[in-house]
C-alpha positions in Angstrom: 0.0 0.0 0.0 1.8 3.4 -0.9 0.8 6.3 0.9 -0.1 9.4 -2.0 -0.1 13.2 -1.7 -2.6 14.5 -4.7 -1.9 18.3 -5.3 -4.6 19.8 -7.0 -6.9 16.9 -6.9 -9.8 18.9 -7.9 -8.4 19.1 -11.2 -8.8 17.0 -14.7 -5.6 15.6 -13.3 -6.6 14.6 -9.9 -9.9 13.5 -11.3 -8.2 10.8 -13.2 -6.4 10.1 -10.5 -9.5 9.5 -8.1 -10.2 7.1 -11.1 -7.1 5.2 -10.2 -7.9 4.8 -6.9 -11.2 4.1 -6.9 -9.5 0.8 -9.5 -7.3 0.1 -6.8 -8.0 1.2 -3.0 -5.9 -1.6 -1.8 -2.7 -0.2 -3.5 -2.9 3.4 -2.9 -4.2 5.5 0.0 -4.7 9.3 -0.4 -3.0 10.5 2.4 -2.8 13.9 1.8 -4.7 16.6 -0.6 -5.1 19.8 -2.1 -7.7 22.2 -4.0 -7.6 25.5 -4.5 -10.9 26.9 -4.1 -13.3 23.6 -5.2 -13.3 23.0 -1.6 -17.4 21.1 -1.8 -15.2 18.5 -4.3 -12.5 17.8 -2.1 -14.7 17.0 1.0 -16.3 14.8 -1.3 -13.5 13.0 -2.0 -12.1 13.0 1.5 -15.5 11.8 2.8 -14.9 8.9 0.3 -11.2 8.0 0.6 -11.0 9.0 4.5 -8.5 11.3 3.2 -7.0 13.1 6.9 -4.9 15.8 5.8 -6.6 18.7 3.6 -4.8 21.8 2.5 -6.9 24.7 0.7 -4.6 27.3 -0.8 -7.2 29.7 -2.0 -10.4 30.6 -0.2 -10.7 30.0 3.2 -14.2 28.8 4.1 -15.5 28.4 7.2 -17.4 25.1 6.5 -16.0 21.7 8.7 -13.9 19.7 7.6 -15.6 15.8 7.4 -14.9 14.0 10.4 -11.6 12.7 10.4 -10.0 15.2 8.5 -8.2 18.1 9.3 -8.1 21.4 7.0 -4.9 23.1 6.8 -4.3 26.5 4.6 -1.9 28.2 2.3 1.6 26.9 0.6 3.6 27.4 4.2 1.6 24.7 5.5 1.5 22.4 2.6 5.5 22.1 2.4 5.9 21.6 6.3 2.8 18.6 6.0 4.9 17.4 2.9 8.1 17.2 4.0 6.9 15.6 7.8 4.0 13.1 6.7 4.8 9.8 5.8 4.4 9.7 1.6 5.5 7.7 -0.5 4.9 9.8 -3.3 3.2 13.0 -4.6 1.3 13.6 -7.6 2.0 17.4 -8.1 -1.0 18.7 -10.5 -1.1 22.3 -9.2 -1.4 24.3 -12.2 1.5 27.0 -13.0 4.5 28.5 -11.2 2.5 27.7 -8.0 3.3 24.0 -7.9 7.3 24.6 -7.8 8.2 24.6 -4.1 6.1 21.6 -3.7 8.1 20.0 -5.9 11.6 21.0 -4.5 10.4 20.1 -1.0 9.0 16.6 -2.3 12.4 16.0 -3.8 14.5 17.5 -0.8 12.0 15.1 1.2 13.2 11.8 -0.6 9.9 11.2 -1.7 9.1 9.9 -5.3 7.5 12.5 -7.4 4.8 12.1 -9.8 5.4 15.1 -11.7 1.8 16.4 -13.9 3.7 20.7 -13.1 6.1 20.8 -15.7 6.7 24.6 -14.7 8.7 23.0 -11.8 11.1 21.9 -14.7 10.5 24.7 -16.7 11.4 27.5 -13.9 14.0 25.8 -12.1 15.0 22.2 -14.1 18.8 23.2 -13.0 18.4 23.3 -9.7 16.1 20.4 -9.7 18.7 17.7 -11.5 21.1 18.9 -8.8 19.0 18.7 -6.0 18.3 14.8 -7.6 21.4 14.1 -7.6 21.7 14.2 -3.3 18.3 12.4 -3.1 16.4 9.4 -3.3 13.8 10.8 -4.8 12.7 9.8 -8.7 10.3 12.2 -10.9 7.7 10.1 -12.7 6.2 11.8 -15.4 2.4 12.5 -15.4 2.1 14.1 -18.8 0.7 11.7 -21.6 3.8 12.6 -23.8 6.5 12.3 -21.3 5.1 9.2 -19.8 5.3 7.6 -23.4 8.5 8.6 -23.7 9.4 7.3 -20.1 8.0 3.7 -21.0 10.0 3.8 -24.6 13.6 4.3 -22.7 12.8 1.5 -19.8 16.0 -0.1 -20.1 17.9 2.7 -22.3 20.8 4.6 -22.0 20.6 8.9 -23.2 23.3 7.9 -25.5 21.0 6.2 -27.2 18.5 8.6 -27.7 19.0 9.7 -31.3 15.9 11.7 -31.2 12.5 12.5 -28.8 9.5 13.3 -31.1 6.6 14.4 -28.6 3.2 14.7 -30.2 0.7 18.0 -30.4 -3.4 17.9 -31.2 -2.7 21.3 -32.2 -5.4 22.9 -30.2 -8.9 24.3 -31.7 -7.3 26.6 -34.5 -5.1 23.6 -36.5 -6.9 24.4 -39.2 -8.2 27.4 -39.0 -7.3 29.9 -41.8 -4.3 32.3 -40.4 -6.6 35.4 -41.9 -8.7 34.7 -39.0 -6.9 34.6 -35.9 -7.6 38.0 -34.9 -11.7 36.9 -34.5 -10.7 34.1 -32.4 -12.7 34.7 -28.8 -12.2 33.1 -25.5 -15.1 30.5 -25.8 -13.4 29.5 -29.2 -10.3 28.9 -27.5 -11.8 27.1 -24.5 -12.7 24.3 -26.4 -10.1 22.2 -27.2 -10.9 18.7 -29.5 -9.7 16.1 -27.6 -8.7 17.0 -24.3 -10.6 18.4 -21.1 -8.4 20.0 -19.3 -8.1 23.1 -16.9 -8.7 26.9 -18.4 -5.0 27.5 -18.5 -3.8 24.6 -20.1 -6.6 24.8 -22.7 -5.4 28.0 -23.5 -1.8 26.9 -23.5 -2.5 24.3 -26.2 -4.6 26.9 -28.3 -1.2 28.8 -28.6 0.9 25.7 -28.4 2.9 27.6 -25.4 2.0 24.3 -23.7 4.2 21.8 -26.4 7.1 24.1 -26.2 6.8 24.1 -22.0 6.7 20.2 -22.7 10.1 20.4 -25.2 12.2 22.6 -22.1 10.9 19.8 -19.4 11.5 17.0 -21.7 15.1 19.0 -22.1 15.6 18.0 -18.4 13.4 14.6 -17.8 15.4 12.7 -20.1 18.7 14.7 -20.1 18.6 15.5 -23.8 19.6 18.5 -25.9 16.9 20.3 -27.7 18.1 20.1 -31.2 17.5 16.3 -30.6 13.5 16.8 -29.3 11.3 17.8 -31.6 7.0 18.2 -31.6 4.7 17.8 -34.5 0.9 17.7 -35.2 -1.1 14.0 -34.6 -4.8 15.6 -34.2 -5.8 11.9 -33.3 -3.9 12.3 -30.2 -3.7 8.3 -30.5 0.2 8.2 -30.4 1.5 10.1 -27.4 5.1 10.5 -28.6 8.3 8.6 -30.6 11.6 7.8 -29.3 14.1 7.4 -32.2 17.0 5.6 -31.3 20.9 6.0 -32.7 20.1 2.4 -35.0 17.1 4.3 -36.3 14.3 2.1 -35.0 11.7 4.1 -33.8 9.2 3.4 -30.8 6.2 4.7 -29.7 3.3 4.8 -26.9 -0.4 4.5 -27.6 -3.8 4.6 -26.6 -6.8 6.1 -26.7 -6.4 9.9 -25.1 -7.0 9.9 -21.6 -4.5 10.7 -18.4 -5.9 7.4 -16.2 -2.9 5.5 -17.7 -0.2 7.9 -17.1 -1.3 8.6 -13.7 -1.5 4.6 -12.8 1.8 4.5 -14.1 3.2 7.0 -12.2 1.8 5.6 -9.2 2.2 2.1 -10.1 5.9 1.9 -11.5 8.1 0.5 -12.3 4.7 -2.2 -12.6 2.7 -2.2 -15.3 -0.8 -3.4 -13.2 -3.8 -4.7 -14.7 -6.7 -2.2 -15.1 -9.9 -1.6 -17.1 -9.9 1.8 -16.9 -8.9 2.2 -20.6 -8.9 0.0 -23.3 -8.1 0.4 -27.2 -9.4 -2.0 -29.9 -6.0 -1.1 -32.7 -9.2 -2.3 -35.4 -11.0 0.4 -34.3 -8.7 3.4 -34.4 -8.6 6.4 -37.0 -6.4 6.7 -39.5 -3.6 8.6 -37.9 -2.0 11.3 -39.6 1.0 13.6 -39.3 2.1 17.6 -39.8 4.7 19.9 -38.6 4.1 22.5 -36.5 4.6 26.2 -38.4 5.9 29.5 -37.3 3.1 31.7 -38.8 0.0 29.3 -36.8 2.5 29.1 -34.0 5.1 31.5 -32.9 4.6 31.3 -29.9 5.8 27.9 -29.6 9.2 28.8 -31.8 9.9 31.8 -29.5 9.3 30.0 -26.3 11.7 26.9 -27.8 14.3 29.8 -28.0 13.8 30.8 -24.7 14.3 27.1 -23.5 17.7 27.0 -25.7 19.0 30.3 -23.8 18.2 29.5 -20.2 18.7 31.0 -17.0 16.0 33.4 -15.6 14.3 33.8 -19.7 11.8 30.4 -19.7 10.7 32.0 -16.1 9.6 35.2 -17.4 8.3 33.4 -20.4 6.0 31.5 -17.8 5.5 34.0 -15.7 4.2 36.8 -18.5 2.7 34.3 -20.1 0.5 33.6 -16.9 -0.1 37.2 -16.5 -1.5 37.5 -20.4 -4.1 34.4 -20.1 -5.5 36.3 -17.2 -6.0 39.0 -19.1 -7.2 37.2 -21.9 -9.9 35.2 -19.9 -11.0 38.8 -18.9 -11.3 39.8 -21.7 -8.8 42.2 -21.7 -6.1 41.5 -24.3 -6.7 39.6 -27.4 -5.6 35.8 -28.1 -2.4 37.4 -30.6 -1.8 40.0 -27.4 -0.3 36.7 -25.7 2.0 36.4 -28.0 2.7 39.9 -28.0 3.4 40.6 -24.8 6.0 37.7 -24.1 8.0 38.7 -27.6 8.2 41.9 -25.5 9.3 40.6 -22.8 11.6 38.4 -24.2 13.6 41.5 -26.0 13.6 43.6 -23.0 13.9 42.1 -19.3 17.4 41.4 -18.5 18.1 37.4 -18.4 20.5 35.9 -15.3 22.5 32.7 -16.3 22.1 30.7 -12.9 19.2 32.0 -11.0 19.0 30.3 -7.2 15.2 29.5 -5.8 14.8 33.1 -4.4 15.3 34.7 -7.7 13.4 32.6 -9.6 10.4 32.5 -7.0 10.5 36.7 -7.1 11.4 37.5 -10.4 8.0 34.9 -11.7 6.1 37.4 -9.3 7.2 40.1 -10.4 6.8 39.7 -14.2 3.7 38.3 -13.6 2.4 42.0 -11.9 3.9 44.0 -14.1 2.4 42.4 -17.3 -0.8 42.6 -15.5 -1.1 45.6 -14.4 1.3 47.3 -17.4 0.0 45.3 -20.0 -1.1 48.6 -22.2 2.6 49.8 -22.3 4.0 46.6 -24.1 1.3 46.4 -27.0 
């Protein structure tokens, strides 16, 4: 029986992790959980799972906890119960920069880490392989397309990684004409064709920001340089990525799209354990098909690749403007081309650091992300 920690298990990522459990309540036991503000769902689920330690990092309500639990609040509170508890691993599904520290205490803990935040590898993957290298801790990746690639190099070395080819939907506009991308509204952009997913990661896919955050943590997951990891378009989302090795034999995960089998992967490794949760009849699959991703439908993606090449303090004020500008795009306050915008701005003018330590990556996110929020007028 492993003891879990699900962070942010309100989520579509905790969901499918509830799914998992549910499968298997005599492997895993939800020790510990955390919403943000869907407080009503996560009684739910600690009424269900006898789940004793709750954190709520948003709104504090005043409703009890069920009996047997015991509400806790903020980040401060969540990194002490992580680092004292008993775990055996933590599924990190916060969404955005706010997930990091969880992660770094996690890892300084020993603990495993089922890793669905890839802006903890995005803001600080430097520090995190070093901090690695001191622990017992391992980072199991939760994302569809890392866990493919995960399961293709069981047993590999990098060295023979000739290539990693991860694979995009490419969001609602694929095919939409480029002539038209300055009528494209929120509610457009909210609904994404294969996946259901939170508001910022929908968004991230419409500008394919979310493939190139993938490319920089795949950078450091699998210890291999970008001009050797690559994305392209598979709109059937049946294929969740390619590993090309140095012989040239290629390999590849698939399945029907869902996140239940990377999260029971995650939880279960280095087992493969039987499960019903998702099955997929090869007869009965669409043909697949194949395209690369372009500049002029994505730039964003291209410029935040460049940002991952140059490293140090750039891919977090990438993330951390490009946080700020879907704010202000689900508030209607900037356009969906404004997101690109504003991080090509910020990109030619904030000052990058080579190295960056925890404390300068933690205040320089916060700070980008206020001044793009509040400033946004001045760099459009």
């Amino acid at each position: 029986m492993k003891n879990i920690a699900v962070l942010g298990i309100t989520g579509s990522i905790g969901n499918s992790t509830i799914a998992v459990i549910r499968e298997h309540p005599d492997k895993f036991n939800i020790t510990l959980a955390t919403a943000h503000h869907n407080t009503e769902l996560l009684f739910e689920y600690a009424h269900e799972f006898g789940i004793k330690h709750l954190v709520i990092t948003g709104s504090k309500l005043p409703a009890a906890p069920p009996p047997g639990s015991i509400i806790y609040h903020g980040e401060k509170e969540l990194l002490s119960l992580i680092s004292e508890l008993d775990l055996d691993i933590v599924l990190n599904a916060i969404a955005g920069s706010a997930g990091l520290l969880s992660s770094i205490t996690t890892i300084e803990s020993g603990i495993d880490l089922a890793l669905a935040n890839k802006e903890s590898l995005v803001l600080a993957g430097h520090l995190i392989k070093n901090k690695l290298r001191s622990s017992k801790s391992r980072v199991l990746p939760v994302d569809s397309e890392h866990s493919a690639v995960f399961q293709c190099l069981e047993g590999h070395q990098p060295s023979e990684i000739s290539k990693i080819i991860l694979t995009a939907s490419g969001g609602p506009f694929r095919d939409l004409p480029l002539d038209q991308f300055t009528n494209i509204t929120l509610d457009k952009a909210l609904k994404h064709p294969t996946w259901t997913m939170g508001t910022k990661v929908t968004i991230d896919s419409a500008t394919m920001m979310n493939k190139a955050l993938e490319v920089i943590e795949a950078h450091w997951l699998f210890d291999t340089e970008y001009d050797k990891i690559e994305a392209i378009m598979h709109p059937q989302s049946i294929i969740h990525s390619f590993v090309e090795f140095a012989d040239g034999s290629i390999m590849a995960q698939l399945s029907n799209p869902t996140m239940k089998l990377p999260v029971l992967y995650a939880l279960s490794y280095p087992q493969h354990i039987p499960s019903d949760l998702i099955r997929t009849s090869i007869l009965d699959l669409p043909q697949m098909n194949f395209r690369p991703l372009t500049p002029e439908r994505y730039p964003l993606y291209f410029l935040a690749i460049e940002a991952g090449k140059t490293g140090g303090l750039l891919p977090t004020i990438i993330n951390a403007v490009n946080e700020a500008a879907i704010s202000l795009f689900l508030n209607h306050k900037i356009s969906f081309n404004d997101i690109y915008k504003l991080i090509d701005q910020a990109c030619q003018t904030e000052n990058n650091i080579s190295h960056p330590d925890i404390d300068t990556i933690i205040n320089t996110n916060l700070s980008m992300h206020t001044k793009y929020l509040t400033n946004y007028q001045n760099y459009l």
